[in-house]
N, CA, C and O of each residue as an XYZ file, in Angstrom:
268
protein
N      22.499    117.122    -17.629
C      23.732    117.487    -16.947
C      24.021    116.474    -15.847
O      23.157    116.005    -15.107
N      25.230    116.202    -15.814
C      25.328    115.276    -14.529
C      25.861    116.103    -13.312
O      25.738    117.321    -13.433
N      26.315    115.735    -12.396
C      26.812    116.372    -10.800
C      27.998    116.683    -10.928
O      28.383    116.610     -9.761
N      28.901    116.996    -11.553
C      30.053    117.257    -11.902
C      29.799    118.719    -12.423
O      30.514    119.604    -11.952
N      28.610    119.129    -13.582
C      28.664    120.211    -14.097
C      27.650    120.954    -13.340
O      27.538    122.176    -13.236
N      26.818    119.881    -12.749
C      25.863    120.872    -11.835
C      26.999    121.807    -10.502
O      26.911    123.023    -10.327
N      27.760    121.104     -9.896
C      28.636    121.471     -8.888
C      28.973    123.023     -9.418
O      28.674    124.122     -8.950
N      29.890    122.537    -10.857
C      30.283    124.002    -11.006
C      29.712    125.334    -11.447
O      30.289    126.421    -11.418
N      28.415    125.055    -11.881
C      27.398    125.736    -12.782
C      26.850    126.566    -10.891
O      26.878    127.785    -10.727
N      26.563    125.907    -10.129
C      25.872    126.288     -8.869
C      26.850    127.000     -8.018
O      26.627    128.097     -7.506
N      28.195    126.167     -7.865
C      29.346    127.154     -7.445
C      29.550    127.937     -7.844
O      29.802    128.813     -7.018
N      29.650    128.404     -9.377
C      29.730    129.645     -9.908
C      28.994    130.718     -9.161
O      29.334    131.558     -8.327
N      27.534    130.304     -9.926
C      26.013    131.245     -9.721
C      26.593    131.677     -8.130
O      26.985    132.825     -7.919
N      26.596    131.015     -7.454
C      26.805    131.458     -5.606
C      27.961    132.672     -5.194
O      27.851    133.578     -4.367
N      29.203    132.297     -6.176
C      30.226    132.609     -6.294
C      30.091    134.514     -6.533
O      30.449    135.471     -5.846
N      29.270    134.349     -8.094
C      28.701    135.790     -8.558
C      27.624    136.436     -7.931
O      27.563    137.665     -7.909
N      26.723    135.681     -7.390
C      26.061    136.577     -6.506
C      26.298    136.670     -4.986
O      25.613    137.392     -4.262
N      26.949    136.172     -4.703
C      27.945    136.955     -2.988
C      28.337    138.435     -3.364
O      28.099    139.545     -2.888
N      29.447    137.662     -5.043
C      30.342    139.266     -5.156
C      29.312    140.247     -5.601
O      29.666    141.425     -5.637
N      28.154    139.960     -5.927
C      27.130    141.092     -6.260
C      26.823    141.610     -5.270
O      27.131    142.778     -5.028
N      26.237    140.963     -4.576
C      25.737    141.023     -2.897
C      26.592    141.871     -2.348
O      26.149    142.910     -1.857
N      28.268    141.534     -2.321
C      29.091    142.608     -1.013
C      29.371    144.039     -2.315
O      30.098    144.879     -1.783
N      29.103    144.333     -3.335
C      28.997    145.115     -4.003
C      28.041    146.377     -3.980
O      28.112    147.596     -3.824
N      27.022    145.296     -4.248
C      25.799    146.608     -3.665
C      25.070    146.183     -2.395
O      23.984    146.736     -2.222
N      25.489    145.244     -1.414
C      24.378    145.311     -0.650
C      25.727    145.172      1.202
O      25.659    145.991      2.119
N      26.563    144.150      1.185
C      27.300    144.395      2.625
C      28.662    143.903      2.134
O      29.022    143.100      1.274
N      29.027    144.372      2.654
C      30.894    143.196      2.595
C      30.749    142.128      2.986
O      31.226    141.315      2.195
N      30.247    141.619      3.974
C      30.285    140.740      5.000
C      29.648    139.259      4.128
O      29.388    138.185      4.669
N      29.514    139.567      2.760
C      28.862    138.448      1.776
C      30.149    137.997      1.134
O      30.050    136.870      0.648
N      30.879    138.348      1.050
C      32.504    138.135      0.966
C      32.624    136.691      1.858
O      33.174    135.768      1.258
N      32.239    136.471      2.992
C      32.906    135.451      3.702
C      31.840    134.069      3.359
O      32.245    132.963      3.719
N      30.461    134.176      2.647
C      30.343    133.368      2.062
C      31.140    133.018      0.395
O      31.047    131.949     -0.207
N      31.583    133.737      0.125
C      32.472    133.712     -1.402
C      33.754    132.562     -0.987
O      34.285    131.602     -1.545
N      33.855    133.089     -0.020
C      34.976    132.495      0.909
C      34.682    131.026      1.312
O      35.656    130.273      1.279
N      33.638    130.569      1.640
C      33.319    129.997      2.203
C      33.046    128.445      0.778
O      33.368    127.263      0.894
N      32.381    129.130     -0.371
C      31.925    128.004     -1.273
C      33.507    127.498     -1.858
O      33.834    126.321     -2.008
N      34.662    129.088     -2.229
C      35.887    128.481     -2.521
C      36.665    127.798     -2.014
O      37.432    127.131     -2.709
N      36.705    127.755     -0.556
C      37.315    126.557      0.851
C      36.822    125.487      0.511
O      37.559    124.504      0.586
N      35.045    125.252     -0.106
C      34.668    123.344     -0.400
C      35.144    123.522     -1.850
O      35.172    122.564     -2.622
N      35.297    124.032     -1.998
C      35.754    123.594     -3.650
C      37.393    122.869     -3.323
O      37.819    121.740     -3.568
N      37.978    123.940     -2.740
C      39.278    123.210     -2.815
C      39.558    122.242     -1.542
O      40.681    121.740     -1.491
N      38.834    122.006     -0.736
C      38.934    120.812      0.194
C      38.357    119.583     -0.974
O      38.743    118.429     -0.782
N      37.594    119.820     -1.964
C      36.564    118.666     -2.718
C      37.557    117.863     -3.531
O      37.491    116.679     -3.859
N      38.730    118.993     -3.849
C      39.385    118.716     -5.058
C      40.463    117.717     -4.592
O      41.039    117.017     -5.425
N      40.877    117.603     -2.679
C      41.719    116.947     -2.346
C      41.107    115.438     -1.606
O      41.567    114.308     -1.445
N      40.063    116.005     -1.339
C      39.018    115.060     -0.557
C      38.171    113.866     -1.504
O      38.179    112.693     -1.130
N      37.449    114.286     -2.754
C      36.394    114.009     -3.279
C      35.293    114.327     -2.509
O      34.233    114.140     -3.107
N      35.195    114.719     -1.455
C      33.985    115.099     -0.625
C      33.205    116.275     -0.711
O      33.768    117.287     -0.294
N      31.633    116.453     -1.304
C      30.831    117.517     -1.674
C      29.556    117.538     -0.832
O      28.599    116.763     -0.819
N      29.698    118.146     -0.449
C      27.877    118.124      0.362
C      26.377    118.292     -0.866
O      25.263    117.775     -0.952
N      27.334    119.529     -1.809
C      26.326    119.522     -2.783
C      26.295    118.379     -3.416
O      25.130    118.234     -3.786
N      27.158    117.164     -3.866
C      27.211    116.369     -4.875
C      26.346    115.339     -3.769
O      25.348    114.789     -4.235
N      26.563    115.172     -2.888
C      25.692    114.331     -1.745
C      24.164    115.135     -2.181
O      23.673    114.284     -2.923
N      23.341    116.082     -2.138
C      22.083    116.618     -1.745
C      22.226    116.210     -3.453
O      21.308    115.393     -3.537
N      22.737    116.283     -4.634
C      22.470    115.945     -6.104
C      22.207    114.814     -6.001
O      21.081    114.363     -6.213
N      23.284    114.084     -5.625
C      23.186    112.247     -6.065
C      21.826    111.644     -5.274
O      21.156    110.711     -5.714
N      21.565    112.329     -4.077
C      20.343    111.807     -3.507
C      18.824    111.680     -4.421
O      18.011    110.763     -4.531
N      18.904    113.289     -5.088
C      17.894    114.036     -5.945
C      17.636    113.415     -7.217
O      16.788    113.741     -8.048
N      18.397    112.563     -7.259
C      18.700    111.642     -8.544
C      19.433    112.204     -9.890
O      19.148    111.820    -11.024
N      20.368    113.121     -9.591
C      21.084    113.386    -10.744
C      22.272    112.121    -11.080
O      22.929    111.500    -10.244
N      22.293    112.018    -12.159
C      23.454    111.011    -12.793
C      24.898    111.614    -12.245
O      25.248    112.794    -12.214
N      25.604    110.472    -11.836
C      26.991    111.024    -11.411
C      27.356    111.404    -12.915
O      26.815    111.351    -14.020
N      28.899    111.929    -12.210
C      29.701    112.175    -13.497
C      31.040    111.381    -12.917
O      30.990    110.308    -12.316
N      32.263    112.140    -13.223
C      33.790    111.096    -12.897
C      34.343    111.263    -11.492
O      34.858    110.454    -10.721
N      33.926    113.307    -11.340
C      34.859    113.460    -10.598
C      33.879    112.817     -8.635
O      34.437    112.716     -7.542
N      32.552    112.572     -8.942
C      31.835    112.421     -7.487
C      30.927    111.378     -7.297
O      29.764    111.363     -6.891
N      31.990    110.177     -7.816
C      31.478    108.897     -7.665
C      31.555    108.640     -6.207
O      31.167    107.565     -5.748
């Protein structure tokens, strides 16, 4: 997999377990849900990822969108 599909595969996973989290465990896991969808769409205008930074370091192969 390169950093492109890792991004979204990990954003997801984070994504579904917040909403699990403020489901059965607080609401207040909501504002991380909040929080991964704000870098997603700052990434999409920016190119800028913190996760694709901590990947590319780790040695995953880029992909197109986080050269």
């Amino acid at each position: 997999m390169n950093i492109d599909r890792l991004v979204f595969a990990i954003a997801g996973c984070f994504v579904l377990a917040s909403l699990l989290l403020s489901v059965y465990h607080n609401q207040n896991w909501l504002w991380f849900t909040g929080f991964v969808g704000l870098n997603l769409f700052q990434a999409a205008f920016t190119g800028f990822c913190p996760l694709a930074k901590i990947l590319k370091a780790a040695g995953v192969p880029p992909g197109e969108a986080f050269r």
